[in-house]
C-alpha positions in Angstrom: -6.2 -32.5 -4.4 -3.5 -30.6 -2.7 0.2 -31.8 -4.0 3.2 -31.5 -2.6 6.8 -30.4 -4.2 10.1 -30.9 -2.7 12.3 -29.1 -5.1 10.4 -26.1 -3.7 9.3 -27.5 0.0 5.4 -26.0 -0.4 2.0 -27.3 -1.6 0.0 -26.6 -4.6 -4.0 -26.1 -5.0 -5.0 -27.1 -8.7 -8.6 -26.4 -9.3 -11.6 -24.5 -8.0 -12.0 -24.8 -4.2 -9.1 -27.0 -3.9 -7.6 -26.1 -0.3 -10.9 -24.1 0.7 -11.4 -23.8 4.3 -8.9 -26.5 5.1 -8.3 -26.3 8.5 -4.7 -26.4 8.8 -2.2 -26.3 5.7 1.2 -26.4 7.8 4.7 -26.0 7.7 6.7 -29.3 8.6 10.2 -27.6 9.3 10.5 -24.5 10.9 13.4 -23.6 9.7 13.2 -24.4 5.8 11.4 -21.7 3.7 7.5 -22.3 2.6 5.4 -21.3 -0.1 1.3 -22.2 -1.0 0.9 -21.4 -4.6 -1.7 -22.5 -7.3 -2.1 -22.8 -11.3 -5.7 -22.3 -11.9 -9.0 -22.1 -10.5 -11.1 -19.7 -8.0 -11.3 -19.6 -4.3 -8.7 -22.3 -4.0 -7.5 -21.4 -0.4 -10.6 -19.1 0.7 -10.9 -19.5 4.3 -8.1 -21.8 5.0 -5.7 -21.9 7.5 -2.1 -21.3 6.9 0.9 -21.9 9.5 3.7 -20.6 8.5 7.6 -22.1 9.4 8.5 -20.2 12.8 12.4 -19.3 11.4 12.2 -18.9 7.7 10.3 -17.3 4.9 6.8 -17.9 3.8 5.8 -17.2 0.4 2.2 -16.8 -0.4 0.6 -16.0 -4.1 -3.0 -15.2 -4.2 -3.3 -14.8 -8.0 -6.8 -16.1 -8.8 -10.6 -14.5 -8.2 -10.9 -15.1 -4.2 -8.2 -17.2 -4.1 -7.2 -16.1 -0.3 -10.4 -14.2 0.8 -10.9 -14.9 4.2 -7.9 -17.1 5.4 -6.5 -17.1 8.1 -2.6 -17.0 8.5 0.1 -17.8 11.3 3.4 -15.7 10.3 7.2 -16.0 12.2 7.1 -13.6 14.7 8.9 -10.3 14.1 12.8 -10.6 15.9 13.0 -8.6 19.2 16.2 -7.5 17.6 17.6 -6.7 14.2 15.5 -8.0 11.2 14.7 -11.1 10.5 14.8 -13.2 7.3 11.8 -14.9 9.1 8.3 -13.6 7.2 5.5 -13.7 5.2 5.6 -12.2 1.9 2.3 -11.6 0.3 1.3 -11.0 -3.3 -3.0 -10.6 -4.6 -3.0 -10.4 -7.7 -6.5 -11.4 -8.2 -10.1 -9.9 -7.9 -11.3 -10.2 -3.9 -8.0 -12.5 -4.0 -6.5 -11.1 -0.4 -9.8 -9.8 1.1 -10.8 -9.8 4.4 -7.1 -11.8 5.5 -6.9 -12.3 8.7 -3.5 -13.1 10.8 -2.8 -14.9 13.9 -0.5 -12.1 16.7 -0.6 -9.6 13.5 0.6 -6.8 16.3 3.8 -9.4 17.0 3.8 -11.3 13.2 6.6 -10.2 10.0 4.0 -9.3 7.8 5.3 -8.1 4.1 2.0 -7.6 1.4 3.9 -6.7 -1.7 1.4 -5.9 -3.7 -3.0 -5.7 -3.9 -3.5 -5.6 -8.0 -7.0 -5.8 -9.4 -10.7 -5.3 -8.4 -10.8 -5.4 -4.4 -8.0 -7.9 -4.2 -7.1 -6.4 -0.5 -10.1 -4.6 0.2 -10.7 -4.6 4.2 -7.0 -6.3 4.6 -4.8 -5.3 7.1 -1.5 -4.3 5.5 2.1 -4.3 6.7 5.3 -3.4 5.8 8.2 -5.9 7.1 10.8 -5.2 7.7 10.4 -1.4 9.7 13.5 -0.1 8.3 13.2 -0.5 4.7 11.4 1.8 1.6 8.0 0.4 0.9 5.9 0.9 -2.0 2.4 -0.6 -2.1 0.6 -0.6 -5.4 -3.1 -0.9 -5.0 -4.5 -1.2 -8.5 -7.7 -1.7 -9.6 -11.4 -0.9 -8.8 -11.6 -0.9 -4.6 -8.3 -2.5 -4.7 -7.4 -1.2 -0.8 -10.8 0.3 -0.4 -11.1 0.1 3.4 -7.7 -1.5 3.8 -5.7 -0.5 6.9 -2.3 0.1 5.9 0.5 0.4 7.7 3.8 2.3 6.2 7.2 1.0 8.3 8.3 3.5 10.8 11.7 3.8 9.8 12.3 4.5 6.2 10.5 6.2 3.2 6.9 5.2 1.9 4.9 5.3 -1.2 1.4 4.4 -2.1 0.1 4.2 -5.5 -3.8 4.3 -5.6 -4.9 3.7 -9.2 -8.6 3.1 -10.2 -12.2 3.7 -9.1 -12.4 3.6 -5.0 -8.9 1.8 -5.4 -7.8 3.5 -1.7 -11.0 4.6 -0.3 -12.0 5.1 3.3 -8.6 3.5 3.4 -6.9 4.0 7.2 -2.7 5.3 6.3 -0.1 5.2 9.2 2.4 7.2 7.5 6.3 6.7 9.3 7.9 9.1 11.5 8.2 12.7 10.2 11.8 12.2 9.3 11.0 10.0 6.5 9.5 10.4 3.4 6.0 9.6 2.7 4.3 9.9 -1.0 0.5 8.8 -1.9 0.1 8.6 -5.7 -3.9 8.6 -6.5 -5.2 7.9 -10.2 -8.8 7.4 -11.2 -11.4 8.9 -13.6 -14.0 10.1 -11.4 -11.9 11.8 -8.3 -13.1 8.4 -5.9 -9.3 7.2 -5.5 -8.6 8.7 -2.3 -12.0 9.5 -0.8 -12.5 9.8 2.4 -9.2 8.2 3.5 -7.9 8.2 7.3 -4.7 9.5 7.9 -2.1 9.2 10.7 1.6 9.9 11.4 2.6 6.8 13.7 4.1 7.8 17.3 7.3 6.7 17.8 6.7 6.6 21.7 6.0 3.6 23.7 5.1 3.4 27.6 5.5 -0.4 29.7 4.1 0.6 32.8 5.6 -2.7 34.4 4.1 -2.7 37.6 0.4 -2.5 35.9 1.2 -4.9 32.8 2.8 -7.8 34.5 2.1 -10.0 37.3 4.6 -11.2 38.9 8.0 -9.1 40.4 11.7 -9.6 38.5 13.2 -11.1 37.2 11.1 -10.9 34.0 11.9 -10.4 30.4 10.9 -7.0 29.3 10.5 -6.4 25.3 9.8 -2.9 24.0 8.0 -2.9 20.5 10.8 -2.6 17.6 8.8 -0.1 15.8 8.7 1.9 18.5 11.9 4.7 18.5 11.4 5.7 22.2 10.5 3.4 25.1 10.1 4.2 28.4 9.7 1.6 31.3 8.3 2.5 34.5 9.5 0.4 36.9 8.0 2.6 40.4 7.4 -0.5 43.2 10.1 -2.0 45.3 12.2 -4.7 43.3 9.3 -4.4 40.4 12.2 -4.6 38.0 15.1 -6.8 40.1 17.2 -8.6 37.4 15.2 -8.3 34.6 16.1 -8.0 31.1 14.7 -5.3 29.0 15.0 -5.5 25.3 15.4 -2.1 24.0 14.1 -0.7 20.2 17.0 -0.3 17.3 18.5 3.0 17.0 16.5 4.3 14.3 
């Protein structure tokens, strides 16, 4: 049965199947950091349901075969300005251990995966690099380890991907950051299947809010631009479409 610690505000799965498909394993304070760990035992939280605290951090170790295949995951929403210390921080480290993770507003969520070592531990995971303005080095280690993965680089700093083992990155989908940054992708295998048939893209720091088309109802309205986005543009062409409405600009890169 699940138990909980106080000295480290989180709850534990001890055993095979412990927390599996438990439909809601939640935060009870928003604004005290989280964690879901585990000592032992396979598919402990594998298809669960985890909320995360809305204003602090959220630590998450899937270290065991399975351990977090198919769960679902509520993160803090990303800041609509500077960065927040509000996220989810994300370590497999165990065969199929992240695969197939799913998260609740992934496009909105502070999504950090540190790390996808051993066979297939993130394979089809989405993976995101929080916060946007920060180096970020993903080591995918391990037969299929981000095979299929979609992987997202942040948009504002330096990026580098280590692909080590059989099919570790294959048909693997890269959004490398903006040109001005540094990207490096590192593959190592035995049989040249590392970096097959990978998928990549340089992300567009351009974003359109066509506000007329994209909300209903005339200013005043509140306005938020993507913060991974370095140029936004907001088209504001009907007669008071924009009247006393705040718009939340990007960083300056």
């Amino acid at each position: 049965w699940p138990t909980m610690s106080d000295a480290t505000y989180g709850i534990e799965c001890t055993g095979d199947y412990s927390c599996r498909e438990v439909s809601s394993i939640a935060a009870y304070d928003d604004d005290l950091p989280f964690s879901v760990s585990f000592n032992d035992g396979t598919n402990v939280l594998q298809g669960a349901t985890i909320i995360c605290p809305k204003n602090a951090e959220c630590n998450l170790a899937c270290s065991n075969t399975s351990s977090c295949e198919g769960a679902t995951i509520e993160c803090p929403l990303r800041a609509l300005s500077g960065v927040s210390t509000a996220f989810c921080s994300i370590r497999c480290t165990g065969d199929t251990a992240c695969g197939s993770l799913n998260f609740v507003n992934q496009e909105a969520a502070a999504i950090r995966i540190e790390e996808c070592r051993n066979n297939w531990a993130c394979e089809q995971t989405n993976i995101t690099a929080y916060p946007w303005n920060e180096p970020y080095e993903l080591s995918c280690q391990g037969t299929g380890a981000c095979s299929s993965a979609v992987i997202r680089c942040p948009l504002y700093s330096d990026c580098s991907i280590i692909c080590d083992g059989s099919k570790s990155c294959s048909t693997a989908t890269i959004y490398k950051p903006d040109t001005k940054y540094a990207f490096n992708l590192t593959c190592i295998d035995s049989d040249s299947t590392s970096c097959q048939n990978q998928t990549l893209h340089t992300q567009i720091a351009e974003y359109f809010i066509d506000v007329a088309a994209e909300y209903t109802t005339p200013g005043p309205t509140l306005i938020v631009c993507p913060e991974n986005d370095r140029n936004c543009t907001v088209i504001c062409d009907e007669a008071n479409i924009c009247t006393q409405s705040t718009i939340v600009c990007p960083l300056e890169a």
